[in-house]
C-alpha positions in Angstrom: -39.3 7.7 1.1 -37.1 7.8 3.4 -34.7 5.5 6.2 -32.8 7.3 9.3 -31.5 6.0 12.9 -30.1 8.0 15.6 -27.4 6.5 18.4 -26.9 7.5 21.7 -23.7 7.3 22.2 -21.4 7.7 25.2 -17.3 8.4 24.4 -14.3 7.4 26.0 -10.6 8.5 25.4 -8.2 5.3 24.4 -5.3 6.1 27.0 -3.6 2.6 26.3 -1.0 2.3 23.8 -1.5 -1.0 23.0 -5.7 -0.3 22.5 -4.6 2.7 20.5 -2.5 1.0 18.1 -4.9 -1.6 17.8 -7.5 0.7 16.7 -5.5 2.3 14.4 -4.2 -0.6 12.7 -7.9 -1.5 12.0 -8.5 1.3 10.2 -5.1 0.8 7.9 -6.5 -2.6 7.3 -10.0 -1.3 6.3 -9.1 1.8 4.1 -5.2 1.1 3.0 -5.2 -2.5 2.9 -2.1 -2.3 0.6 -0.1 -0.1 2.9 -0.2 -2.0 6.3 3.7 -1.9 6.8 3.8 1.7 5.9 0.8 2.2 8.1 2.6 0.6 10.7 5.6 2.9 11.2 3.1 5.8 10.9 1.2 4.7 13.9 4.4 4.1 15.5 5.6 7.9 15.0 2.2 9.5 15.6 0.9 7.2 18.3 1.3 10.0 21.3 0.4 12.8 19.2 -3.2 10.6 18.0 -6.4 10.3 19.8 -8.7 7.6 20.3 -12.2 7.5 21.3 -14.2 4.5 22.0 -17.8 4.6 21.2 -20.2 2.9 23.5 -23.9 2.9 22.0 -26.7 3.0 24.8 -29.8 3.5 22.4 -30.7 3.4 18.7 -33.7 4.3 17.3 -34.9 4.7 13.5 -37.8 5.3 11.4 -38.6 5.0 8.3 -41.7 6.3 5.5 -41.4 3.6 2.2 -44.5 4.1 0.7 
């Protein structure tokens, strides 16, 4: 048995500060929840050293055996 898909994906570096941040601070919120102010100044300190991609999906495509 098995479930699998595949995406196509094309990439695009964030160059925008403000898309950056935004991005990161989604990811505090999601995994550190409890640490968004700490979070914070991090991004704040690391924000020109960090890099962002944005993922665009063209295609997905999966299969799957269940029996």
């Amino acid at each position: 048995r098995y479930e699998s898909a595949v995406a196509f994906v094309k990439g695009f570096e964030v160059t925008d500060a403000a898309e950056k941040t935004e991005a990161l601070q989604k990811l505090v919120l999601k995994y550190a929840p409890d640490f968004v102010s700490e979070g914070d100044r991090y991004i704040a300190g690391a924000l020109s050293r960090a890099a962002v991609y944005r993922l665009q999906i063209e295609a997905v495509t999966g299969k799957a055996r269940r029996r």
